[in-house]
GUBAMI-948284 format. One record per residue (C-alpha): x, y, z. Coordinates in steps of 0.5 Angstrom, whole numbers, padded with zeros to 4 digits, always signed. Each point is the difference from the previous one (the first is absolute). Example, Ala and Ser with C-alpha at 12.3 -4.5 7.8 and 13.67 -1.06 7.14 Angstrom:
BEGIN
+0025-0009+0016+0002+0007-0002
***
This chain:
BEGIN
+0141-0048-0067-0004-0001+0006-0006+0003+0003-0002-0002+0007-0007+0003+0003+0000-0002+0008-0007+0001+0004-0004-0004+0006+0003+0007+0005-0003+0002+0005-0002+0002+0007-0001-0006+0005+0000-0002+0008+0007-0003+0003-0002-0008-0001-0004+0002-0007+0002-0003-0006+0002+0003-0008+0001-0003-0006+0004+0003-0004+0000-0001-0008+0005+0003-0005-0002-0002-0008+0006+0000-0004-0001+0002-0008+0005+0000-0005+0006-0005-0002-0002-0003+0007+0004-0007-0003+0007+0003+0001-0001+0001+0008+0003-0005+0004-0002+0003+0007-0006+0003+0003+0001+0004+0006-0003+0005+0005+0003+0005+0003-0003+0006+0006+0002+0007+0001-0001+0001+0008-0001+0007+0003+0007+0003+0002+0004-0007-0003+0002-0002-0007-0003-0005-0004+0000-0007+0003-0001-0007-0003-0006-0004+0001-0001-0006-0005+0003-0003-0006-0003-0005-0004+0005-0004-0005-0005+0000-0006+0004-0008-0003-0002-0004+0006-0004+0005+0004+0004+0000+0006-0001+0005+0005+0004+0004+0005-0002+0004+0006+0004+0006+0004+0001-0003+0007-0006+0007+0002-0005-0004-0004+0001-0007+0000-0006-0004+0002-0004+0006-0001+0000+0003-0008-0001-0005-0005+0003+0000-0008-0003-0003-0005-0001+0002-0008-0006-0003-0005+0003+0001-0007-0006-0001-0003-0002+0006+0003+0008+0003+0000-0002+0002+0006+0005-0001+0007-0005+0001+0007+0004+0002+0007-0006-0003+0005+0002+0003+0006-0004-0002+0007+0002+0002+0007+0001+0007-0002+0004+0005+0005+0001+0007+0000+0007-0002-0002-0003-0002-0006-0002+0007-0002+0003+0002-0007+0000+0000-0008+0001-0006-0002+0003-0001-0007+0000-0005-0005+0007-0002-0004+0001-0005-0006+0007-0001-0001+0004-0005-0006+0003+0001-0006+0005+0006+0003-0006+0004+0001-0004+0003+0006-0008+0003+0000-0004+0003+0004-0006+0001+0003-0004+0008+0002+0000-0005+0008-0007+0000+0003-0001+0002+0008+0000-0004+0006-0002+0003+0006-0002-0004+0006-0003+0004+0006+0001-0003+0008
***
């Protein structure tokens, strides 16, 4: 088992930034891949980042590409999403995922809100 806390939500003016942590405890070891995901208002739940925990290799969705930044301390068993440049598109849950070994956790989600 896993458990996933995320934090660093909140309220922030479009062109702000968050920084995002999620602290991951448990057989933390067993999980290949850490994610974030968001659930915006009205649509499903849309893919953010991942970070390939072997080589630490990042990927991006094309509406977050050259904005958000994923990155892990493992001696913290911390992954952070820094978000900068924020738009109101940008409101929304986001969740943290941890996936390897055939299973899939995770977090409560922490809000994103960004005002115009």
């Amino acid at each position: 088992q896993v458990q996933l806390v995320e934090s660093g939500g909140g309220l922030v003016q479009a062109g702000g930034s968050l920084n995002l942590s999620c602290f991951a405890c448990g057989r933390t070891d067993s999980m290949d891949y850490m994610y974030w995901y968001r659930d915006r208002p009205g649509k499903g739940r849309e893919y953010v980042a991942e970070i390939r925990r072997s080589d630490g290799h990042r990927y991006y969705a094309d509406s977050v590409q050259g904005r958000f930044t994923i990155s892990e301390d493992s001696a913290k068993n911390t992954v952070y999403l820094q978000m900068n440049n924020l738009k109101p598109d940008d409101t929304a849950v986001y969740y943290c995922n941890a996936n390897g070994s055939g299973a899939d956790f995770w977090g409560q989600g922490t809000q994103v809100t960004v005002s115009s």
